[in-house]
LOTI-760670 format. One line per field, with one value per atom (N, C-alpha, C): atom name; chain; residue in one letter; x, y, z. Coordinates in pm, whole numbers, plus 50000, padded with zeros to 5 digits. Layout:
REM residues N
atomo = [CA  ...]
cadena = [A  ...]
residuo = [A  ...]
X = [X  ...]
Y = [Y  ...]
Z = [Z  ...]
//
This chain:
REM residues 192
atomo = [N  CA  C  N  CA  C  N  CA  C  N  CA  C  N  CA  C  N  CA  C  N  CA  C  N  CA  C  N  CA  C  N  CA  C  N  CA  C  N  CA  C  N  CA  C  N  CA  C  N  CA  C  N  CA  C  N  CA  C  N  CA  C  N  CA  C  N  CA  C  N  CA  C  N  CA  C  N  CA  C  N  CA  C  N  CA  C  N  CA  C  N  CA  C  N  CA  C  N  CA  C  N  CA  C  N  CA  C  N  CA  C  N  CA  C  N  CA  C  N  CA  C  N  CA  C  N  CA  C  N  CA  C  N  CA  C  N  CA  C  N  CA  C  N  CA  C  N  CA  C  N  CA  C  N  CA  C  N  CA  C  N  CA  C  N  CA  C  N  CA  C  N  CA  C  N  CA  C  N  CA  C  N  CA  C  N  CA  C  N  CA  C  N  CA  C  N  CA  C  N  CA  C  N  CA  C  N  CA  C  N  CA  C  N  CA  C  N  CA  C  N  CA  C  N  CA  C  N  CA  C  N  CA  C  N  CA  C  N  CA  C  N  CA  C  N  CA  C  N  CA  C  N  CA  C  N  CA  C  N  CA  C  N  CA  C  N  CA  C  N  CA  C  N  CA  C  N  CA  C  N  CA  C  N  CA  C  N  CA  C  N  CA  C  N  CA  C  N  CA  C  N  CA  C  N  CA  C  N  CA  C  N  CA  C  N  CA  C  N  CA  C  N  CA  C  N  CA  C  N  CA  C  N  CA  C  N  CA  C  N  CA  C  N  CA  C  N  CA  C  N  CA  C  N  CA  C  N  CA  C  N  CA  C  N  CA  C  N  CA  C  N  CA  C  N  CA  C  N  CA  C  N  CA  C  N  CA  C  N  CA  C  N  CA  C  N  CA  C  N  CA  C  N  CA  C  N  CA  C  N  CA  C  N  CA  C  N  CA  C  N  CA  C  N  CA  C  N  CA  C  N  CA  C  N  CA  C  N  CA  C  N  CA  C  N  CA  C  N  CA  C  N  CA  C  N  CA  C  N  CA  C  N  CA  C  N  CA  C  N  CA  C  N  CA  C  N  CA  C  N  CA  C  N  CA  C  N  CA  C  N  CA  C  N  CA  C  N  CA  C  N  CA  C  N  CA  C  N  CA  C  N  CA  C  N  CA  C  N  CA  C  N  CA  C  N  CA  C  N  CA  C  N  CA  C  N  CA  C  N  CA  C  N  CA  C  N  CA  C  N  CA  C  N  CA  C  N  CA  C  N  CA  C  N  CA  C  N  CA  C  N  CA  C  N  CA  C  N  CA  C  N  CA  C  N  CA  C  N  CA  C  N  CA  C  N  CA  C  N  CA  C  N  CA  C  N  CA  C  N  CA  C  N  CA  C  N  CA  C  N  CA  C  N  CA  C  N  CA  C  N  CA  C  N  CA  C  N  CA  C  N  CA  C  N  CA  C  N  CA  C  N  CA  C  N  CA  C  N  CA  C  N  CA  C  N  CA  C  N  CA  C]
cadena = [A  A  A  A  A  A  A  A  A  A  A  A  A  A  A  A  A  A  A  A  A  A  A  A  A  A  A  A  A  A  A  A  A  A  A  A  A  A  A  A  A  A  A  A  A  A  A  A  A  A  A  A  A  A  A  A  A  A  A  A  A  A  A  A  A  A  A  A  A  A  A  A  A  A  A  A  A  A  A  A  A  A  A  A  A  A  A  A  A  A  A  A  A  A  A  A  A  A  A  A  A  A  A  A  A  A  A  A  A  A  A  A  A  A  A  A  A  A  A  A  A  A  A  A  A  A  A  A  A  A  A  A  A  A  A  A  A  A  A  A  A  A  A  A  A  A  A  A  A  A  A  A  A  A  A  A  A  A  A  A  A  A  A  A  A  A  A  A  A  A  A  A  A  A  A  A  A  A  A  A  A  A  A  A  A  A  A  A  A  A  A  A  A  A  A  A  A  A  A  A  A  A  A  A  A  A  A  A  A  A  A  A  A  A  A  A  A  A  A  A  A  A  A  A  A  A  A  A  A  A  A  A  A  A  A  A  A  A  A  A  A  A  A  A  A  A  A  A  A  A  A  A  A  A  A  A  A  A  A  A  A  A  A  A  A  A  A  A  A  A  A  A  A  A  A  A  A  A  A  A  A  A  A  A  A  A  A  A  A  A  A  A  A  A  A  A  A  A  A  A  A  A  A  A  A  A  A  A  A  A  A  A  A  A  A  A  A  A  A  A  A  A  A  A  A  A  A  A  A  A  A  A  A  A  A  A  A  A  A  A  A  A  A  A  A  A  A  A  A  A  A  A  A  A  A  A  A  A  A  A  A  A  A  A  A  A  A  A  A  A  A  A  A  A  A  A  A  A  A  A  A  A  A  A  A  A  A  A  A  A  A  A  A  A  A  A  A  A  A  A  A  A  A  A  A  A  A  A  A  A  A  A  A  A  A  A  A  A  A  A  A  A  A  A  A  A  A  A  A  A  A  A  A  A  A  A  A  A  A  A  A  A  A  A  A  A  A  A  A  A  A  A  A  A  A  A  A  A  A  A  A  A  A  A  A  A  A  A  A  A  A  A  A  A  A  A  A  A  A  A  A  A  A  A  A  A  A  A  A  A  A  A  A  A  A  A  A  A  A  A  A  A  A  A  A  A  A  A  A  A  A  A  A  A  A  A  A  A  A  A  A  A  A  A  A  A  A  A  A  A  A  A  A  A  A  A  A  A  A  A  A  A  A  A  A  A  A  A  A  A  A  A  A  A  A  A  A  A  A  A  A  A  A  A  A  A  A  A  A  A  A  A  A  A  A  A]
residuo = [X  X  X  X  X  X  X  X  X  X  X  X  X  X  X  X  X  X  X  X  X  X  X  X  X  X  X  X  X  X  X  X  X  X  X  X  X  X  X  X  X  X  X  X  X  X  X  X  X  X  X  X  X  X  X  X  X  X  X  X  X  X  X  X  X  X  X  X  X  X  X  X  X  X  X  X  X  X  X  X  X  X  X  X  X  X  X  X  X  X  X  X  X  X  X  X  X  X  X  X  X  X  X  X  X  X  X  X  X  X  X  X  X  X  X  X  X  X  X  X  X  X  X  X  X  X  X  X  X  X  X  X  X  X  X  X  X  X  X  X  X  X  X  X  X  X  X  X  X  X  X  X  X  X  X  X  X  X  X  X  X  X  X  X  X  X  X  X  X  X  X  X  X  X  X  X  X  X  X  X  X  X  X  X  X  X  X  X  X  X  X  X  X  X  X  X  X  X  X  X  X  X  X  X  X  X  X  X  X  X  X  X  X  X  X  X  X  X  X  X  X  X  X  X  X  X  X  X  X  X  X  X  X  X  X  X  X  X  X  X  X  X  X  X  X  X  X  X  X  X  X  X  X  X  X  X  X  X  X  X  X  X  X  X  X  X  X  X  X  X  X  X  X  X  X  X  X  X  X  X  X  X  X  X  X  X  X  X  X  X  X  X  X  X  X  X  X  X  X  X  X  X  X  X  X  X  X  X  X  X  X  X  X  X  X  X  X  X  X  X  X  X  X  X  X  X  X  X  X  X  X  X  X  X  X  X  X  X  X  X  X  X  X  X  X  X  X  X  X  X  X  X  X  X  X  X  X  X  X  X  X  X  X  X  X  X  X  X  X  X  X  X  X  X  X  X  X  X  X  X  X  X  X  X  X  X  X  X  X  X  X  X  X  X  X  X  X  X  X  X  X  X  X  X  X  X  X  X  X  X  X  X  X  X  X  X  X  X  X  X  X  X  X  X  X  X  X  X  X  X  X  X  X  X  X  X  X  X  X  X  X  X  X  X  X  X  X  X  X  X  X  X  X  X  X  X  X  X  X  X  X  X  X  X  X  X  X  X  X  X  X  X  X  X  X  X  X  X  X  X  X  X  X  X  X  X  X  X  X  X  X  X  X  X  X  X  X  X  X  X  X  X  X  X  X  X  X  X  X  X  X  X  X  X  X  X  X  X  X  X  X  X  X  X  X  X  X  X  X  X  X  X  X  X  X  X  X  X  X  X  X  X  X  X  X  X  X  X  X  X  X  X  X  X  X  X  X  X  X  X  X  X  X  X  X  X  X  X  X  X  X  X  X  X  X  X]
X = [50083  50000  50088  50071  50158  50014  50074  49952  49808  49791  49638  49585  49658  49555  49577  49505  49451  49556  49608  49703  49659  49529  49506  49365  49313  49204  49099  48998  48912  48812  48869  48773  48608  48569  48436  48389  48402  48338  48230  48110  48025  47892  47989  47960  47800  47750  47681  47743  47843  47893  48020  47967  48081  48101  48229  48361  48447  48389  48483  48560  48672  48738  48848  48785  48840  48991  49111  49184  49199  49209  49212  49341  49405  49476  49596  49654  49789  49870  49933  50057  50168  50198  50347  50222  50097  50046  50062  50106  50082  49979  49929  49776  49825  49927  49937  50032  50082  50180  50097  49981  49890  49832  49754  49669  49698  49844  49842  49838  49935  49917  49780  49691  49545  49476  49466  49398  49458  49563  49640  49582  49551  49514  49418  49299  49201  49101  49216  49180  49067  49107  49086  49169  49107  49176  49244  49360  49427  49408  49411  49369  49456  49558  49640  49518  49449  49368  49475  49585  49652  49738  49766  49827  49712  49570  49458  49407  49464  49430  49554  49677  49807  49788  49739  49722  49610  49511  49390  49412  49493  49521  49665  49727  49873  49940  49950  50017  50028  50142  50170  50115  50024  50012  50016  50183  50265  50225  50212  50205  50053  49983  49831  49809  49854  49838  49897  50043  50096  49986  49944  49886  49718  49707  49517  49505  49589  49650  49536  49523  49497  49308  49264  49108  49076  49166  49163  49160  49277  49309  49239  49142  49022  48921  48912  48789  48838  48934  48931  48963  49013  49004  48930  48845  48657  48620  48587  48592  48631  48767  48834  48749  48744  48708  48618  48467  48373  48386  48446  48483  48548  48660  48706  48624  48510  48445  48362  48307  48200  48230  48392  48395  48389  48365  48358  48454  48494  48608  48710  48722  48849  48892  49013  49074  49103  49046  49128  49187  49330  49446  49380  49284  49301  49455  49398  49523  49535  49626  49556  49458  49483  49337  49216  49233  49093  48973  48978  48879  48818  48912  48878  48777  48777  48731  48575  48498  48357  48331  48225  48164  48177  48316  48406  48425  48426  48394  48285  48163  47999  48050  48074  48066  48120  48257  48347  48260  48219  48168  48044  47955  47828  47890  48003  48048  48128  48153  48263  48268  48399  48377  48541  48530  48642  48703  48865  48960  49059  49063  49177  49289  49396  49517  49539  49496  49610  49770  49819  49952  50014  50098  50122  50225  50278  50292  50497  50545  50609  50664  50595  50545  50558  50461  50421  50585  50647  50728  50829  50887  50947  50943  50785  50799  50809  50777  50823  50940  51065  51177  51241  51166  51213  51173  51039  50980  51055  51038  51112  51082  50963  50900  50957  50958  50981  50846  50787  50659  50676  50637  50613  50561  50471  50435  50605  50675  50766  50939  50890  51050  51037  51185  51267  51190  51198  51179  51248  51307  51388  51337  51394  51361  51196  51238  51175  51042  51054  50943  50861  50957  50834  50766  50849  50742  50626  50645  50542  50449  50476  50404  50317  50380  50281  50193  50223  50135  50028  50013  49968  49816  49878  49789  49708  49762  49709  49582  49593  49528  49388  49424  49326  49267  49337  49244  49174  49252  49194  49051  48986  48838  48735  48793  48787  48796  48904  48931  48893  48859  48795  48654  48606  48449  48441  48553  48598  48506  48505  48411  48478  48589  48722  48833  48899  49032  49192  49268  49369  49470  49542  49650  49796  49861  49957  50062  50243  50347  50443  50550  50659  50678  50636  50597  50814  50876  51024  51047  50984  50984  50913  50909  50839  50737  50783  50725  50579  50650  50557  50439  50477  50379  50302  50327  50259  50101  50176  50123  50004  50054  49940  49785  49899  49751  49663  49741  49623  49505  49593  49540  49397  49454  49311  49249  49264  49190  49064  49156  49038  48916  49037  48953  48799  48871  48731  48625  48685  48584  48597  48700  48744  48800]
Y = [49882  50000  50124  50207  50323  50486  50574  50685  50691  50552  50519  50455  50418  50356  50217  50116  49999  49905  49768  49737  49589  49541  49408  49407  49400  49352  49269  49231  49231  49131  48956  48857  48843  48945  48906  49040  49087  49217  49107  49205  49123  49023  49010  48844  48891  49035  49084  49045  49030  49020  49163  49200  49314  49300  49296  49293  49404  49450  49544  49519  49504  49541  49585  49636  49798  49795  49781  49760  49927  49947  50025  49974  50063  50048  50183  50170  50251  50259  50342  50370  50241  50188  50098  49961  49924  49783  49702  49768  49684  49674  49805  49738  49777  49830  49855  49686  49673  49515  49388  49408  49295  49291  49443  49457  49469  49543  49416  49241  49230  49054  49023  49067  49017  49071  49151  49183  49113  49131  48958  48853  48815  48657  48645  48734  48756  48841  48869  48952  49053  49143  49267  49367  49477  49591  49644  49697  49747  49912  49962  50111  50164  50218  50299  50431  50488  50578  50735  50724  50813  50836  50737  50739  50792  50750  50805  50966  50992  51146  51215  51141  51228  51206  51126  51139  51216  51241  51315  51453  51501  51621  51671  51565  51627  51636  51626  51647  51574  51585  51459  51485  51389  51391  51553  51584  51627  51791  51791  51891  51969  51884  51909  51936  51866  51893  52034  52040  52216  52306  52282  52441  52402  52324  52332  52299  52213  52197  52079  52016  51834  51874  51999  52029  51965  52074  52072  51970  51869  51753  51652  51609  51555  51553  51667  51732  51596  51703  51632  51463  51395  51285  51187  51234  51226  51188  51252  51308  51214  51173  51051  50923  50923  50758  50741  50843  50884  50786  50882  50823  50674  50625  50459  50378  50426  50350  50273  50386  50302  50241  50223  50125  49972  49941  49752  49674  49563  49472  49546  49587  49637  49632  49628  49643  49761  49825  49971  50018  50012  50058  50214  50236  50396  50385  50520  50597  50597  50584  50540  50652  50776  50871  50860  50809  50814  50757  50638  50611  50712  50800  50877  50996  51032  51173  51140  51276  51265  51149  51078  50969  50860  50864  50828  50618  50588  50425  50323  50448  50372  50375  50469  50462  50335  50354  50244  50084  50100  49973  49959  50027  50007  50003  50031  50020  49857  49783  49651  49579  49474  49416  49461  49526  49605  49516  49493  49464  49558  49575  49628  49513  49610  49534  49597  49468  49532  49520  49631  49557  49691  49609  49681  49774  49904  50026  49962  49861  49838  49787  49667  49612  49730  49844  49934  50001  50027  50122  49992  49906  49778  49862  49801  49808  49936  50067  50214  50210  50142  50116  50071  49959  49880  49909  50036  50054  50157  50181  50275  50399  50439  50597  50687  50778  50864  50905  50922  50918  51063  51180  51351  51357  51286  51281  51239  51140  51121  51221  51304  51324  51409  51431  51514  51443  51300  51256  51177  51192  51076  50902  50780  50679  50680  50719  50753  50808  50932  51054  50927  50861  50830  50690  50618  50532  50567  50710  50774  50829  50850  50958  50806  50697  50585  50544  50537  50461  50616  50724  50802  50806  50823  50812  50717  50567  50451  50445  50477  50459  50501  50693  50774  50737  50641  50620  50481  50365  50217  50189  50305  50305  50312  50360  50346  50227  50196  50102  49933  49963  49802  49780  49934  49913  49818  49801  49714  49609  49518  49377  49281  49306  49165  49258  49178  49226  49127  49190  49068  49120  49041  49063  49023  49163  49133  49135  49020  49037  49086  49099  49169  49070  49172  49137  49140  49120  49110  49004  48952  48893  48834  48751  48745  48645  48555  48429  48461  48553  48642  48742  48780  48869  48727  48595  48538  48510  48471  48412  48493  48680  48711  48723  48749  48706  48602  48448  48388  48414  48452  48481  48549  48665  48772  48725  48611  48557  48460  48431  48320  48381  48539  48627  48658  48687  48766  48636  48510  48391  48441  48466  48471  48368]
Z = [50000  50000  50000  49899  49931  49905  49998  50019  50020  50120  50166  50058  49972  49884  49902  49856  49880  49891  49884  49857  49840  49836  49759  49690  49588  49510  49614  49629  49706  49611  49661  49600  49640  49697  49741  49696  49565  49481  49443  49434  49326  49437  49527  49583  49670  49735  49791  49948  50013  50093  50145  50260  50268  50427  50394  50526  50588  50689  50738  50840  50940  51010  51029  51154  51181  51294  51304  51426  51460  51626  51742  51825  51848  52011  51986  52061  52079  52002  51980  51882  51920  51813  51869  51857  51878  51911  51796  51698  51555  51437  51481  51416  51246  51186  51053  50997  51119  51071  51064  51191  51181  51040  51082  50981  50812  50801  50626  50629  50694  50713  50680  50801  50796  50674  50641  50504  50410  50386  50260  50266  50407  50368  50353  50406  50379  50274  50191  50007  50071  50154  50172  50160  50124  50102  50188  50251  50366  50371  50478  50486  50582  50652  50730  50695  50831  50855  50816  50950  50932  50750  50673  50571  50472  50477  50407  50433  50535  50526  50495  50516  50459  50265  50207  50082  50016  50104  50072  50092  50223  50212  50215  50109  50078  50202  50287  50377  50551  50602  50683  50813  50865  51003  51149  51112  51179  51152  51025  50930  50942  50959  51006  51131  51236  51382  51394  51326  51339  51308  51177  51110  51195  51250  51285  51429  51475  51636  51616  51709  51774  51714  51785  51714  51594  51497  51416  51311  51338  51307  51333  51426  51480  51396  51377  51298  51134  51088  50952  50989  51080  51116  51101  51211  51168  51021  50963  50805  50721  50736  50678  50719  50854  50883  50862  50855  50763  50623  50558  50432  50373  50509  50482  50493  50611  50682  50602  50482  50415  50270  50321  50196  50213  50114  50165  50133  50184  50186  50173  50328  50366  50498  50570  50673  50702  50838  50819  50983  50954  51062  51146  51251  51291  51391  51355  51492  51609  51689  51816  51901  51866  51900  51839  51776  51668  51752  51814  51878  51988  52096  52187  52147  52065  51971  51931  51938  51881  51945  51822  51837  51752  51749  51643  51704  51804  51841  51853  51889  51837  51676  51644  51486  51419  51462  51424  51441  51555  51594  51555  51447  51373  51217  51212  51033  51019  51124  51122  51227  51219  51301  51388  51509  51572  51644  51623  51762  51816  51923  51992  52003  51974  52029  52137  52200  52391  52377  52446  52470  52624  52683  52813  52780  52857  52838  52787  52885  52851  52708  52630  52522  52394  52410  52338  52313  52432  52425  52337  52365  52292  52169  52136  51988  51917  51997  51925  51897  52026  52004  51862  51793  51720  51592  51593  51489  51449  51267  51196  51172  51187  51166  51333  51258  51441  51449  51613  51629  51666  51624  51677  51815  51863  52021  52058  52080  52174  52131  52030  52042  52110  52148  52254  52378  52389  52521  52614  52699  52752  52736  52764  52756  52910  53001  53116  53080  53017  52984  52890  52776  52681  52785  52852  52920  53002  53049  53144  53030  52922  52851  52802  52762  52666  52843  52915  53029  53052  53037  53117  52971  52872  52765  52734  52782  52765  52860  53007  53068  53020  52977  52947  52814  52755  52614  52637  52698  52723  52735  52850  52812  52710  52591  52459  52408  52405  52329  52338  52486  52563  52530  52422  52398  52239  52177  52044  52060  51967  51965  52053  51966  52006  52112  52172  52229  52214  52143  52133  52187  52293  52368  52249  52231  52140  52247  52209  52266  52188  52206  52116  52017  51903  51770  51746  51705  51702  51554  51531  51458  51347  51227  51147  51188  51267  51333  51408  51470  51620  51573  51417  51396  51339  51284  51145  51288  51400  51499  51583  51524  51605  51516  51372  51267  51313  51345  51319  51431  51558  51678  51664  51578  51492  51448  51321  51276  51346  51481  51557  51664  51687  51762  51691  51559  51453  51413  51429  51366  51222  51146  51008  50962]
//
């Protein structure tokens, strides 16, 4: 998938059958690593929320929160998931705010079928560690600051996110093995 757009053809066009789910949780849980995996095997379309509004409005994440501040960015947020939401046979990655905002998790959870990835503050921070994008929330943070900053956020968003259909406890994804494993995990969670 490159700039929100799709990244597999979708065998159940036609069929009068439409598939949505939606993954939720925290920054760092995986839900863009699960969630291509899981849309591959399952010939759905893949969606990165945050990557669909950086291609729709030209511009990155980072770039939007500056010129409109967190409001602002919400707003058009909204808007987007609006728009992924009602497409069919697709998987779609949100952000990990996305659920907290508006009424943006009934929603979610009347357009598909929703999992959260759990994963503990420690876990999360692991995998920011290991992951390749720099995240704009944690720079300029000590190792310390960002563990306080992922546990202090987690707490305040978890109530959110425990309202999902499914809940899947992810571990440090480190490997190719570990991610193949949490797919299927998803897969048994969703009854897919």
């Amino acid at each position: 998938m490159q700039n929100g757009l799709p990244s597999t053809a979708s065998p159940n066009k036609g069929k009068g059958v439409c598939h949505r789910i939606i993954l939720i949780g925290y920054m760092g849980a995986g839900k863009t690593t699960i969630g291509k995996a899981l849309a591959a095997e399952l010939g759905l379309r893949f969606y990165d929320l945050d990557w669909y509004i950086e291609s729709r409005m030209r511009k990155t994440v980072a770039q939007l929160f500056a010129e409109m501040g967190e409001e602002g960015f919400r707003r058009i947020e909204r808007n987007m998931l609006h728009e992924v939401a009602e497409f069919e046979d697709v998987l779609i990655s949100c952000g990990g705010g996305t659920p907290c905002f508006f009424d943006n998790m009934q929603y979610i959870n009347q357009q598909g079928h929703t999992l959260y990835l759990k994963a503990s503050p420690d876990v999360l921070y692991k995998h920011l560690k290991m992951g390749k994008s720099v995240r704009p929330l944690l720079l300029n943070k000590t190792p310390y600051e960002v563990k306080a900053f992922i546990s202090e956020q987690l707490a305040a968003r978890e109530p959110f996110y425990l309202l999902a259909h499914h809940t899947l406890d992810v571990s440090l994804m480190d490997n190719f093995e570990k991610i193949k494993l949490s797919v299927t995990q998803a897969k048994e969670v969703l009854g897919v």
